[in-house]
PDB file of N, CA, C and O in Angstrom:
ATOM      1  N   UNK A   1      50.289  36.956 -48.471  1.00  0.00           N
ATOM      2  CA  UNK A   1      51.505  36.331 -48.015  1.00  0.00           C
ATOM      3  C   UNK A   1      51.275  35.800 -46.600  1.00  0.00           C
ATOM      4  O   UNK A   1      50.448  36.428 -45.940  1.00  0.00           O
ATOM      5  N   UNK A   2      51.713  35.021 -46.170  1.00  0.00           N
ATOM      6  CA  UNK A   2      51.482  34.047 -44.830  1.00  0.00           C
ATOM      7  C   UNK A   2      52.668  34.637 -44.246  1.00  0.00           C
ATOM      8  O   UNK A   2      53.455  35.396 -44.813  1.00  0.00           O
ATOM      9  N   UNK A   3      52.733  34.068 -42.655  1.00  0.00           N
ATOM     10  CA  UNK A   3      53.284  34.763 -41.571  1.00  0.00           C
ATOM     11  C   UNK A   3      54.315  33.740 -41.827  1.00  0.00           C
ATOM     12  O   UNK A   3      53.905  32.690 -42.321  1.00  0.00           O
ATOM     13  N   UNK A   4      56.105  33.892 -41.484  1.00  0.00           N
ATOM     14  CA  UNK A   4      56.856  32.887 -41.281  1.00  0.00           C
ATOM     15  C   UNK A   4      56.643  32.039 -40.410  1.00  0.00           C
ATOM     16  O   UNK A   4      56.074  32.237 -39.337  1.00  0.00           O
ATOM     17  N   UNK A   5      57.187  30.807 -40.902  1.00  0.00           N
ATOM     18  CA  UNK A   5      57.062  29.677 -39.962  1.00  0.00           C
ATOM     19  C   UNK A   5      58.138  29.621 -38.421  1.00  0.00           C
ATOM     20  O   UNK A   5      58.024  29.095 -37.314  1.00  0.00           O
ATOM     21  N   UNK A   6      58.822  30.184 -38.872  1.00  0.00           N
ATOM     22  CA  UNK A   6      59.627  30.939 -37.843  1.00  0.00           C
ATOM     23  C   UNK A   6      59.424  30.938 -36.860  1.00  0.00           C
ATOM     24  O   UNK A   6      59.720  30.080 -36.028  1.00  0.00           O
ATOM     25  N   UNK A   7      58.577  32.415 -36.657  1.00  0.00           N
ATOM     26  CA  UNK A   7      57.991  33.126 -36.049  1.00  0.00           C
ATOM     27  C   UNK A   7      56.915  32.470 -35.519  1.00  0.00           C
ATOM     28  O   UNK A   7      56.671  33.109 -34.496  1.00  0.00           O
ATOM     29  N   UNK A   8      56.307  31.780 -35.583  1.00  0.00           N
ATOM     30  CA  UNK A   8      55.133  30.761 -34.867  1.00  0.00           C
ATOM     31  C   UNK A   8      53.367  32.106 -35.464  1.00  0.00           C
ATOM     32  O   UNK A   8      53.243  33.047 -36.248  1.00  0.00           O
ATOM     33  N   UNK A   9      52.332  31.282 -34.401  1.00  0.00           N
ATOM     34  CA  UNK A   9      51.113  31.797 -35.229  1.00  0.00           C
ATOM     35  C   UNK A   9      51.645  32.972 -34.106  1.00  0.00           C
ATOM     36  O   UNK A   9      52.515  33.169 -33.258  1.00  0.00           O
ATOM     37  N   UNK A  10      50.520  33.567 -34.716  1.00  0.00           N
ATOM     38  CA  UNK A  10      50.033  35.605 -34.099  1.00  0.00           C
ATOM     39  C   UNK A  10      48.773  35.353 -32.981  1.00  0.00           C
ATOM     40  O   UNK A  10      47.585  35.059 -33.117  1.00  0.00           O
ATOM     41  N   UNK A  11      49.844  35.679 -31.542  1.00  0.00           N
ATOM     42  CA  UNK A  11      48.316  35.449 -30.684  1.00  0.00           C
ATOM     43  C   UNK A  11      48.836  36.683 -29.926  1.00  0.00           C
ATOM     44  O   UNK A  11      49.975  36.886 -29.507  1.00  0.00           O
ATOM     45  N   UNK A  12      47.535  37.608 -29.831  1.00  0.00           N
ATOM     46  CA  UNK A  12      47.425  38.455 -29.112  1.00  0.00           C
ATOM     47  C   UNK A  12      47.804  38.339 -27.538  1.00  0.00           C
ATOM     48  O   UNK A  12      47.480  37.362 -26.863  1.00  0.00           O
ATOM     49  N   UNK A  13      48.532  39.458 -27.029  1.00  0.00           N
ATOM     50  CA  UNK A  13      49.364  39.584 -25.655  1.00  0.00           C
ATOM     51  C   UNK A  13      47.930  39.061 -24.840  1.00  0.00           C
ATOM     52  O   UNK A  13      47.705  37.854 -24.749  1.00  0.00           O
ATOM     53  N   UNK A  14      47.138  39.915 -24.353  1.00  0.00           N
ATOM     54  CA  UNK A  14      46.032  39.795 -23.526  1.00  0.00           C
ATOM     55  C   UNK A  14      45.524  38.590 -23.339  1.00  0.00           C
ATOM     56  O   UNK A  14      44.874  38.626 -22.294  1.00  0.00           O
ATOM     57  N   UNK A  15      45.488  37.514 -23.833  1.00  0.00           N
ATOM     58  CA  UNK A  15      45.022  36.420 -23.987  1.00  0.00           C
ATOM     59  C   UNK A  15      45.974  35.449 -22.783  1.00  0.00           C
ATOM     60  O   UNK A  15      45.528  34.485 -22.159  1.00  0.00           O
ATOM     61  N   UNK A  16      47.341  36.001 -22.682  1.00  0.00           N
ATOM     62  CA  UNK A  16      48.128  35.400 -21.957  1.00  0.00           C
ATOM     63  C   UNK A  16      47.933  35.808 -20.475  1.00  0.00           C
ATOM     64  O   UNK A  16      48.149  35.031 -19.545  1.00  0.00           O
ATOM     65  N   UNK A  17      47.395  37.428 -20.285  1.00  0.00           N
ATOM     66  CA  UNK A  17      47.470  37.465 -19.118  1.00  0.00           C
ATOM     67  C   UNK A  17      46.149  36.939 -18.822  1.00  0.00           C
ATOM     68  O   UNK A  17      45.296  36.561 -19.625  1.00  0.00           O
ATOM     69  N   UNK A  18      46.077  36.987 -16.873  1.00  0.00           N
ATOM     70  CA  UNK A  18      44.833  36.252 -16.402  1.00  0.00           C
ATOM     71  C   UNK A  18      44.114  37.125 -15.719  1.00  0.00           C
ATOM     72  O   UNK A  18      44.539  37.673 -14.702  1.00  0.00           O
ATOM     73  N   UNK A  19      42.783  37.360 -16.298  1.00  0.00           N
ATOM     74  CA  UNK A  19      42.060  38.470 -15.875  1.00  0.00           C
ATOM     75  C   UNK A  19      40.987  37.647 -14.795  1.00  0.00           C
ATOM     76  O   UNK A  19      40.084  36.895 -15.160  1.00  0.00           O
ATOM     77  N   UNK A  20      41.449  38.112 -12.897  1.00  0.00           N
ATOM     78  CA  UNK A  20      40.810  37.298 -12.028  1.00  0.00           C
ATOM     79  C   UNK A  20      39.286  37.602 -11.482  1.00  0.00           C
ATOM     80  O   UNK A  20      38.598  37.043 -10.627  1.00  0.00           O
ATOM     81  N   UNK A  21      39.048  38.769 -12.375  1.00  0.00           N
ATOM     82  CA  UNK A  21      37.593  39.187 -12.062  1.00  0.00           C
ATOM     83  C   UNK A  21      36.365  38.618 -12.796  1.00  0.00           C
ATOM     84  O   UNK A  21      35.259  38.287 -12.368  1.00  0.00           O
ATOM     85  N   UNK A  22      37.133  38.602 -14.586  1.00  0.00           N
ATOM     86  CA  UNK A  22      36.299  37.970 -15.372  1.00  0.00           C
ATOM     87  C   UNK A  22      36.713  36.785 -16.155  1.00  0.00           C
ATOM     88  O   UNK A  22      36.835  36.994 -17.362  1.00  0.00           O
ATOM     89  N   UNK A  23      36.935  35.687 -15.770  1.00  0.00           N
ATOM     90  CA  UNK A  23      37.406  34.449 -15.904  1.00  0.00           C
ATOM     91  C   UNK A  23      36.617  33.713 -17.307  1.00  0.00           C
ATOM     92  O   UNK A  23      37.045  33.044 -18.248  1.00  0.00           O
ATOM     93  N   UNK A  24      35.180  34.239 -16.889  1.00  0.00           N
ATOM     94  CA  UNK A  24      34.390  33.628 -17.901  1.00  0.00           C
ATOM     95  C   UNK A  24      34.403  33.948 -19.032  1.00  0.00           C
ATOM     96  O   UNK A  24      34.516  33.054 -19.871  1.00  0.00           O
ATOM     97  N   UNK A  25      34.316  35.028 -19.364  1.00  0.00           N
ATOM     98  CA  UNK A  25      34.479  35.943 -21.151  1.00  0.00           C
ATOM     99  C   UNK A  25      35.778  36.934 -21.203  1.00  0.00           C
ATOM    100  O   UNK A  25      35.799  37.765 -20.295  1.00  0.00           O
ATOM    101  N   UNK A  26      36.777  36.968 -22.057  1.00  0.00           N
ATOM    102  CA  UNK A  26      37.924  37.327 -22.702  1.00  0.00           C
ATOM    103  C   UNK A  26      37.252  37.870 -23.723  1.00  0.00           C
ATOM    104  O   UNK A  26      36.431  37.323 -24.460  1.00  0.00           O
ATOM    105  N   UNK A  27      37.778  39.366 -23.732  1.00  0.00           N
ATOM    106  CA  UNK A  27      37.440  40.036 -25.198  1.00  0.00           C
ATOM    107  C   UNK A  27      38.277  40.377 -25.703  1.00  0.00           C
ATOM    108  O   UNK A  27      39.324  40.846 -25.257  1.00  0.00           O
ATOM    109  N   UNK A  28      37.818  40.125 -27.144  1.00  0.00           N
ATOM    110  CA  UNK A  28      39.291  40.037 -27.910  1.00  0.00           C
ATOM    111  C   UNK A  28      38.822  41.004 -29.245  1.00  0.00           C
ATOM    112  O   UNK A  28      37.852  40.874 -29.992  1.00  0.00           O
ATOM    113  N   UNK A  29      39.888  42.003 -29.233  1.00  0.00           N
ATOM    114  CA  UNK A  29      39.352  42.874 -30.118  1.00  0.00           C
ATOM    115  C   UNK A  29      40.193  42.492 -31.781  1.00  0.00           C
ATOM    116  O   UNK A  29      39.530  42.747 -32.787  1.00  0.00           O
ATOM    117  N   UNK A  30      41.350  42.011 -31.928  1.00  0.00           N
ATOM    118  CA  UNK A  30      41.952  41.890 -32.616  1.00  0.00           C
ATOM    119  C   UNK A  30      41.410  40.133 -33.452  1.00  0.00           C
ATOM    120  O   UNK A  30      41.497  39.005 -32.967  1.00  0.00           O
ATOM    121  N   UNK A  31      40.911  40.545 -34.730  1.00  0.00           N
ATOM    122  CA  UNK A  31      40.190  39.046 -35.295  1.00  0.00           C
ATOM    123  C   UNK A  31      41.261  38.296 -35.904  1.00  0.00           C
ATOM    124  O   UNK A  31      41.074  37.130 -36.252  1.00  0.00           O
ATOM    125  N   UNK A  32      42.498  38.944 -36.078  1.00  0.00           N
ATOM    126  CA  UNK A  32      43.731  38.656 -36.756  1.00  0.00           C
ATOM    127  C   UNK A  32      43.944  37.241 -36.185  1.00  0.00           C
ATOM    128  O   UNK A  32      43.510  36.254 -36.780  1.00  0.00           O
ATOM    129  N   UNK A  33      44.626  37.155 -35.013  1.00  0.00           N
ATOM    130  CA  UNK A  33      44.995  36.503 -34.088  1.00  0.00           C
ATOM    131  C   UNK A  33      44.759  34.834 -34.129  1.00  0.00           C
ATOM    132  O   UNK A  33      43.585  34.475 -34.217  1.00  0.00           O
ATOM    133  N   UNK A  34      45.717  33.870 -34.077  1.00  0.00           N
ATOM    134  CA  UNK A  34      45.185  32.652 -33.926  1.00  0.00           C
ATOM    135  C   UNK A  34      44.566  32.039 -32.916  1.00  0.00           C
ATOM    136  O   UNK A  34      45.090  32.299 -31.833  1.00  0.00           O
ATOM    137  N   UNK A  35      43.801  31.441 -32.873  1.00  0.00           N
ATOM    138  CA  UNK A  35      43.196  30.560 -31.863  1.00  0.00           C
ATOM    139  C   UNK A  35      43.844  29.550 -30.801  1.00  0.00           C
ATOM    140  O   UNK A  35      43.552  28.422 -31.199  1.00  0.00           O
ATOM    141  N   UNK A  36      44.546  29.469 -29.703  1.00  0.00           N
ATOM    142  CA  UNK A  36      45.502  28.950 -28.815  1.00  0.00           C
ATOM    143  C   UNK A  36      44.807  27.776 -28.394  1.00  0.00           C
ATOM    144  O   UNK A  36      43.586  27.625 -28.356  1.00  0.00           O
ATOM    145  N   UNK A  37      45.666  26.985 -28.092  1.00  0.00           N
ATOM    146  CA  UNK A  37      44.906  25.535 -28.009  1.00  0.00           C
ATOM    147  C   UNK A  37      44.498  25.408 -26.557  1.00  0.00           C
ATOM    148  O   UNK A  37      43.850  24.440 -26.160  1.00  0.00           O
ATOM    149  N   UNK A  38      45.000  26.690 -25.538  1.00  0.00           N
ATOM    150  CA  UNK A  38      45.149  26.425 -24.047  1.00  0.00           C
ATOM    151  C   UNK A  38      43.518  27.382 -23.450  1.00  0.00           C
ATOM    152  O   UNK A  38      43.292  27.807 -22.317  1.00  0.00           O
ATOM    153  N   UNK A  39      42.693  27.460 -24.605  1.00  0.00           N
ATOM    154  CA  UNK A  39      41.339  28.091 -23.951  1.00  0.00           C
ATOM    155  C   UNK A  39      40.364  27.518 -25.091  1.00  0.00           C
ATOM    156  O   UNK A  39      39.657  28.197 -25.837  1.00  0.00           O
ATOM    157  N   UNK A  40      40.502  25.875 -25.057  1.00  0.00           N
ATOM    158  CA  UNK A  40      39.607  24.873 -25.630  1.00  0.00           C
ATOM    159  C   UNK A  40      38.954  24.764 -23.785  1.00  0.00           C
ATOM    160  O   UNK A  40      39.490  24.744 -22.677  1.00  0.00           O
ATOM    161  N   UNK A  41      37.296  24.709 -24.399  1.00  0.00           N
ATOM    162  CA  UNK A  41      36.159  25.216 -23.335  1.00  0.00           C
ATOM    163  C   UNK A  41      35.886  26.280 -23.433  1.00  0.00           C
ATOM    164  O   UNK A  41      34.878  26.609 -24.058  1.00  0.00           O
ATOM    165  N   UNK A  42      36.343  26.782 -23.101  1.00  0.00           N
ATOM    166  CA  UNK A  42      35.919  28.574 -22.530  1.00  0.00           C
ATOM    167  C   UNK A  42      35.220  29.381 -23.828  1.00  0.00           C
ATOM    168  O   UNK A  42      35.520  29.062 -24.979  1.00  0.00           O
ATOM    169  N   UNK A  43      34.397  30.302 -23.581  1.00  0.00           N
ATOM    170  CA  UNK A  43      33.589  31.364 -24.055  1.00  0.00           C
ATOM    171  C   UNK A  43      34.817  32.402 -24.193  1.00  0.00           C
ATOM    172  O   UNK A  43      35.757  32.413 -23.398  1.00  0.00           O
ATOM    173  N   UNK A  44      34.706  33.226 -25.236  1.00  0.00           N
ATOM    174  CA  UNK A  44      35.223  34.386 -25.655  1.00  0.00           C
ATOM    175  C   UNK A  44      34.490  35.454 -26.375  1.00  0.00           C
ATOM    176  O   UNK A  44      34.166  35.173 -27.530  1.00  0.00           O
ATOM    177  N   UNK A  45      34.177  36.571 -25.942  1.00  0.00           N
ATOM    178  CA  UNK A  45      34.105  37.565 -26.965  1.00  0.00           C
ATOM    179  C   UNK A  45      34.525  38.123 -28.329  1.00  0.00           C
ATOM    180  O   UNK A  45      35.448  38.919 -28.153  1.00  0.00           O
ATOM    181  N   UNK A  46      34.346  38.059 -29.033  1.00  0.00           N
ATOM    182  CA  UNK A  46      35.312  38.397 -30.230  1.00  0.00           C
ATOM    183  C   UNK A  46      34.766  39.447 -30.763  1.00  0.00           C
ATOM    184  O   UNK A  46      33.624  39.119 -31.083  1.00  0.00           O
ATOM    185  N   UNK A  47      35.029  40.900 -31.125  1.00  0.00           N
ATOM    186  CA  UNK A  47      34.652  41.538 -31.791  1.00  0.00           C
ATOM    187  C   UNK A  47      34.273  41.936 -33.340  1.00  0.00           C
ATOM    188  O   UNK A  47      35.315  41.698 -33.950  1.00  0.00           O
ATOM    189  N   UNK A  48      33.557  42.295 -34.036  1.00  0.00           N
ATOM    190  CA  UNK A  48      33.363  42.321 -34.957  1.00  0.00           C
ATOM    191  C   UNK A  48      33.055  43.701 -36.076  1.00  0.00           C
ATOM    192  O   UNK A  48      32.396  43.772 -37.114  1.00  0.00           O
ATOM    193  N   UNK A  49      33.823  44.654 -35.355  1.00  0.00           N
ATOM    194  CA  UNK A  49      33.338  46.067 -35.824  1.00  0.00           C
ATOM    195  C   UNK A  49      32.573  46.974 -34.831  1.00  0.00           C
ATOM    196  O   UNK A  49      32.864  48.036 -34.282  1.00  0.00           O
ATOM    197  N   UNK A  50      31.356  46.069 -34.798  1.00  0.00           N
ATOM    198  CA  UNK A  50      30.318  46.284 -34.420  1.00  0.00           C
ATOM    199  C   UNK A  50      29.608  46.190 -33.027  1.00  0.00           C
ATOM    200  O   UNK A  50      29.362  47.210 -32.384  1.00  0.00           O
ATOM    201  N   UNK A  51      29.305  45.010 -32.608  1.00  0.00           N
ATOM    202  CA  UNK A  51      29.364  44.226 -31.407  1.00  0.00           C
ATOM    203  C   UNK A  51      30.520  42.800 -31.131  1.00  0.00           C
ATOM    204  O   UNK A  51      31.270  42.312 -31.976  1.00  0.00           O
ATOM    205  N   UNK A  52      30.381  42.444 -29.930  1.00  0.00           N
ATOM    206  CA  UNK A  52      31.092  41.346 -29.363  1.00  0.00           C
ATOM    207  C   UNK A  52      29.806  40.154 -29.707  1.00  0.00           C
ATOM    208  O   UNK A  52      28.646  39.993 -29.327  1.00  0.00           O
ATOM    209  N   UNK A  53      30.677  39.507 -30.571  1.00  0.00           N
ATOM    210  CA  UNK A  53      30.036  37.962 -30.758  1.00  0.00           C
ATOM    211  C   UNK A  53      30.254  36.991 -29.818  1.00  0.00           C
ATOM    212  O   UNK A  53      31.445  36.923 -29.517  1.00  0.00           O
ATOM    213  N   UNK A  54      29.604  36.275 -29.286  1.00  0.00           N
ATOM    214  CA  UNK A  54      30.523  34.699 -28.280  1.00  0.00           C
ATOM    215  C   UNK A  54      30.822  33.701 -28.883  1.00  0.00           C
ATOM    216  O   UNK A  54      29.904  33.157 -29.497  1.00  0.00           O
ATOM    217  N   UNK A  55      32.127  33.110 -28.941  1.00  0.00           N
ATOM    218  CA  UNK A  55      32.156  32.257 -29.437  1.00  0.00           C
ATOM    219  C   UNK A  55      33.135  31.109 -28.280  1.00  0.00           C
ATOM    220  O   UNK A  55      34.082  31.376 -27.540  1.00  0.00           O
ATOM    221  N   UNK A  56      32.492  29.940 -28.509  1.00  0.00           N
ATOM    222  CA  UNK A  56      32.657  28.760 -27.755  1.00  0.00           C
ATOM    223  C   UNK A  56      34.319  27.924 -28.583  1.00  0.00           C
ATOM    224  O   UNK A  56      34.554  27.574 -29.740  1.00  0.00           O
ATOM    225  N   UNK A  57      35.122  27.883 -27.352  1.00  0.00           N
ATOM    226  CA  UNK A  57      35.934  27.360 -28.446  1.00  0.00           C
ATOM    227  C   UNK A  57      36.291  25.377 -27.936  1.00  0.00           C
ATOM    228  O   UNK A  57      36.427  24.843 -26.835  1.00  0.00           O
ATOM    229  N   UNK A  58      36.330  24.745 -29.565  1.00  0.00           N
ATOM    230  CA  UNK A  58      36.197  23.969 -29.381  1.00  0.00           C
ATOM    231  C   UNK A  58      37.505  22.966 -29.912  1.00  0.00           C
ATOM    232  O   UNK A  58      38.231  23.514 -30.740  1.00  0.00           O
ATOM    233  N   UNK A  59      37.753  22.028 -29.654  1.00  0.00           N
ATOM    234  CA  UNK A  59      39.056  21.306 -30.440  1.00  0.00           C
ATOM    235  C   UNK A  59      39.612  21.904 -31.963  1.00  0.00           C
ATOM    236  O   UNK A  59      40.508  22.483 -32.577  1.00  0.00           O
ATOM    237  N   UNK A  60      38.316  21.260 -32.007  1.00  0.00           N
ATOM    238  CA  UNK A  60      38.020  21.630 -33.777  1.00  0.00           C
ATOM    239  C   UNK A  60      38.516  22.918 -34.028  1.00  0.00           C
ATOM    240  O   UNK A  60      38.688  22.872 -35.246  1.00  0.00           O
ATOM    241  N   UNK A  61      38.903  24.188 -33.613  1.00  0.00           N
ATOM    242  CA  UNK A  61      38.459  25.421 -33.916  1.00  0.00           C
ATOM    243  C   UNK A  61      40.125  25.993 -33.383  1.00  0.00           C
ATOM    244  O   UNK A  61      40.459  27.156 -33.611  1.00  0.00           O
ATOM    245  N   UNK A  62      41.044  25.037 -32.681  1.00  0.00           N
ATOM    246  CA  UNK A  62      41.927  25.699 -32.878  1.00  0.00           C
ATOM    247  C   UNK A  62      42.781  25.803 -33.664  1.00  0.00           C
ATOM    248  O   UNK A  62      42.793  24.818 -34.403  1.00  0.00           O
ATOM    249  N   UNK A  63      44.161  27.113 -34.091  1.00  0.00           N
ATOM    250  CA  UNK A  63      44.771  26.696 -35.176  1.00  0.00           C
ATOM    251  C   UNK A  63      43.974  27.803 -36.073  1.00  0.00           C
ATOM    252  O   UNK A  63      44.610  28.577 -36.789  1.00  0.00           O
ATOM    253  N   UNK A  64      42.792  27.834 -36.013  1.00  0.00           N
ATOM    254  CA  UNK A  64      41.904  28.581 -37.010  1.00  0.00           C
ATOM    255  C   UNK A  64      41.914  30.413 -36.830  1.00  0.00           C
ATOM    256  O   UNK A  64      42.338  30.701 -35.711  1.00  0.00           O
ATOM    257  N   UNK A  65      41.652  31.311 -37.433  1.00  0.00           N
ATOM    258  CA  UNK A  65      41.772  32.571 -36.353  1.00  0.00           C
ATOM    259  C   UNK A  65      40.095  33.297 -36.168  1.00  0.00           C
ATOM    260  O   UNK A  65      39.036  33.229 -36.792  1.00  0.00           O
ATOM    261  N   UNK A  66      40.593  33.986 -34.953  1.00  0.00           N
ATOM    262  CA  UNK A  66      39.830  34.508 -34.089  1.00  0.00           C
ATOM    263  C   UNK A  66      38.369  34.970 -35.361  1.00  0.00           C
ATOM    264  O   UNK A  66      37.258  34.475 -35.173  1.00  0.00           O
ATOM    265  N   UNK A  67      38.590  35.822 -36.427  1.00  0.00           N
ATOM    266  CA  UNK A  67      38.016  36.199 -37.540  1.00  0.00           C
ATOM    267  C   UNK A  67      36.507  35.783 -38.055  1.00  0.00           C
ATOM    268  O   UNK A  67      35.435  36.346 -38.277  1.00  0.00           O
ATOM    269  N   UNK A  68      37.382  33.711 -38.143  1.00  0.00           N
ATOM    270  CA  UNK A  68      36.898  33.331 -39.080  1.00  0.00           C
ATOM    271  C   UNK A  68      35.102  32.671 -38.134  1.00  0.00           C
ATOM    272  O   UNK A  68      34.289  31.876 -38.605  1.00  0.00           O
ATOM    273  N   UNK A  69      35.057  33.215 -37.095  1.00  0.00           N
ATOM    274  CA  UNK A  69      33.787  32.683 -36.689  1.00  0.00           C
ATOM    275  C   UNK A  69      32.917  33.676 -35.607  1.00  0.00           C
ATOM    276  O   UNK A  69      32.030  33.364 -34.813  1.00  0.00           O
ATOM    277  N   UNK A  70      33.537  35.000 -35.904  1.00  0.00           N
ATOM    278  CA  UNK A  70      32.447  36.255 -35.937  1.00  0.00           C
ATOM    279  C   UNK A  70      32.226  36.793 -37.011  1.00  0.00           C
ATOM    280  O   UNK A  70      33.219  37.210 -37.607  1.00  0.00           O
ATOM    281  N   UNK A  71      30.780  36.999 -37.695  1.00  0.00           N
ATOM    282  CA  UNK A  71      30.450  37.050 -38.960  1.00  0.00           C
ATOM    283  C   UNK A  71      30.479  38.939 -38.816  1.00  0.00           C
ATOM    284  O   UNK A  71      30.190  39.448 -37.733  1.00  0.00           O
ATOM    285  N   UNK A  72      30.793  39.670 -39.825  1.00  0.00           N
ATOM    286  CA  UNK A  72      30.362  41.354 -40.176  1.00  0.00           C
ATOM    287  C   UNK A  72      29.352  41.419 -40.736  1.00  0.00           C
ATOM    288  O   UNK A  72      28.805  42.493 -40.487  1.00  0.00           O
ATOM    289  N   UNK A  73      28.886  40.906 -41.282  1.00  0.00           N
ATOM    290  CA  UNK A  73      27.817  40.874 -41.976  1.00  0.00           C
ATOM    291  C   UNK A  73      26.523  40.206 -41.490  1.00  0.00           C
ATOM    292  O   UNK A  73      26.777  39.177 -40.864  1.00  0.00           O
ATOM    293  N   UNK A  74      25.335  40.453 -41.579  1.00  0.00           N
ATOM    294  CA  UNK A  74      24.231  39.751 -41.265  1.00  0.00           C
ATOM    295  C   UNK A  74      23.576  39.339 -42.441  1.00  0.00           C
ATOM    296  O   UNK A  74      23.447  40.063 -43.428  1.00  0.00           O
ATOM    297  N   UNK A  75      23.033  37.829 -42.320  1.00  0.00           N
ATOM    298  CA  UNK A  75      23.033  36.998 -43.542  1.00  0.00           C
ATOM    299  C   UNK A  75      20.897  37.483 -43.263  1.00  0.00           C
ATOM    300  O   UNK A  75      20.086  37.363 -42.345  1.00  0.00           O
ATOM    301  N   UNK A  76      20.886  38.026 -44.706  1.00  0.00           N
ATOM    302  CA  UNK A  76      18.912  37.887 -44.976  1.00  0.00           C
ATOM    303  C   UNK A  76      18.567  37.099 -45.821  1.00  0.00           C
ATOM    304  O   UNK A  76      18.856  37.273 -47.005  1.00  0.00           O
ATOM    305  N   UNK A  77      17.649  35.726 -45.250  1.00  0.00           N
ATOM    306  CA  UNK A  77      17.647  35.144 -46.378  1.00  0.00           C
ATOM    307  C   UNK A  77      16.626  35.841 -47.133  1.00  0.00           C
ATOM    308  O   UNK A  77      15.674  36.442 -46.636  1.00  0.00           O
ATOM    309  N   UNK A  78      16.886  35.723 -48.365  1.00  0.00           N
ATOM    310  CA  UNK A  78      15.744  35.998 -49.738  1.00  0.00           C
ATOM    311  C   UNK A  78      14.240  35.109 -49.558  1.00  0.00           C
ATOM    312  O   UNK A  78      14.118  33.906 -49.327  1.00  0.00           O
ATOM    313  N   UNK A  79      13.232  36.081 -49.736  1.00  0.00           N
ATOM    314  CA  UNK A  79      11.903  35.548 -49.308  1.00  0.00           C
ATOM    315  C   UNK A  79      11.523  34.922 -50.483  1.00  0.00           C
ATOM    316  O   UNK A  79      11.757  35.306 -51.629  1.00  0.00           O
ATOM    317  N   UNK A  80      10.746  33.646 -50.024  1.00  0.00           N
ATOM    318  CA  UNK A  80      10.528  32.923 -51.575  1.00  0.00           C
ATOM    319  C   UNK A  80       9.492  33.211 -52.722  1.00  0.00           C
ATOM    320  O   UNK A  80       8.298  32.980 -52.527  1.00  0.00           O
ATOM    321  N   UNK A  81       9.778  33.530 -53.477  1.00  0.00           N
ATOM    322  CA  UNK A  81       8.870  34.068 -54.748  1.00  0.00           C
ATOM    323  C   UNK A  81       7.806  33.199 -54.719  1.00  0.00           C
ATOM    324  O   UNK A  81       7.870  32.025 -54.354  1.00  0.00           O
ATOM    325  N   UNK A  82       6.895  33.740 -55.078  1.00  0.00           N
ATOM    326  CA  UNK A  82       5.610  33.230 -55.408  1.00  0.00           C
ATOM    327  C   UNK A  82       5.090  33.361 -57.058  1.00  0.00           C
ATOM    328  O   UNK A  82       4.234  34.132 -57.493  1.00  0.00           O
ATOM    329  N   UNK A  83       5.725  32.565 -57.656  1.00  0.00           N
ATOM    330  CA  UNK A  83       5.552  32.470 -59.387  1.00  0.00           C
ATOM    331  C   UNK A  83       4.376  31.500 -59.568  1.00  0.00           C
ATOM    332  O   UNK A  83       4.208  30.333 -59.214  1.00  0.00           O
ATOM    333  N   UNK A  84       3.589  32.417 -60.269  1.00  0.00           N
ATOM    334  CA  UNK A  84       2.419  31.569 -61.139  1.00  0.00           C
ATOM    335  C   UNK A  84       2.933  30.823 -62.129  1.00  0.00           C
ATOM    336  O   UNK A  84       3.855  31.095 -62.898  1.00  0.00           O
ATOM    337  N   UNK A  85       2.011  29.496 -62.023  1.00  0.00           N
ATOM    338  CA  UNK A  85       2.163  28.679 -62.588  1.00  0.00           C
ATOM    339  C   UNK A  85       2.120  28.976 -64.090  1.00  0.00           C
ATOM    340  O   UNK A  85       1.435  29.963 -64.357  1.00  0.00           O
ATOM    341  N   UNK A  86       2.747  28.293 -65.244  1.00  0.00           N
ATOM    342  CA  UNK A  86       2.311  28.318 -66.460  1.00  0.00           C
ATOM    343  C   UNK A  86       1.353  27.531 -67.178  1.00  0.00           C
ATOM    344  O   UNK A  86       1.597  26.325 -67.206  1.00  0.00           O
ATOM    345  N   UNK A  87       0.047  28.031 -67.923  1.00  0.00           N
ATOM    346  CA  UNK A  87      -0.717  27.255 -68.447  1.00  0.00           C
ATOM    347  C   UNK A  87       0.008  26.565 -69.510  1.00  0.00           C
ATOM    348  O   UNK A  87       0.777  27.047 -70.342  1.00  0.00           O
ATOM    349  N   UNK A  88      -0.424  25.167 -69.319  1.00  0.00           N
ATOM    350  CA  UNK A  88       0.339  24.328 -70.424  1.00  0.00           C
ATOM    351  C   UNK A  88      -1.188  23.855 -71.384  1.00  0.00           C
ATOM    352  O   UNK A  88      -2.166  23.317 -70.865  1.00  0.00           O
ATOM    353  N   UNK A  89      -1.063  24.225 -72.901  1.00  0.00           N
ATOM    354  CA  UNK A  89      -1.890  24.008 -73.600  1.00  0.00           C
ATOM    355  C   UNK A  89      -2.252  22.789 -74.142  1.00  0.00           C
ATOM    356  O   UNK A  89      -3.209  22.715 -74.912  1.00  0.00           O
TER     357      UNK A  89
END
């Protein structure tokens, strides 16, 4: 079910205040959260369980949430098989 339109998107409190020590990276623990159009430029932390990912935010990317561009998972690619050829008679 989606959030009412009402109610506008879900942006985390912290994001609003202004942290004057560390200007450069905002960590954001909550992946829920939408992406605010007023920290296009800036670097953010985003958490992921695990570690803090960085992510760069860009035009493109707001509107979208915090979530959808720190991965949980680490992608392995599959090593490529080495299949013998078939003798053709």
């Amino acid at each position: 079910m989606t959030r009412s339109k009402w109610k506008g998107p879900y942006v985390e409190a912290n994001l609003f205040k202004e942290n004057k020590e560390n200007k450069k990276n905002k960590k954001i623990w909550t992946r829920s959260s939408t992406i605010p159009g007023f920290l296009i430029g800036e670097n953010v932390l985003v958490h992921n369980g695990r570690e803090f990912k960085r992510i760069s935010i860009t035009r493109d990317k707001v509107g979208f949430k915090f979530g959808e561009f720190s991965f949980t998972r680490k992608f392995i690619p599959k090593p490529k098989s080495t299949q013998t050829s078939i003798k053709k008679k």
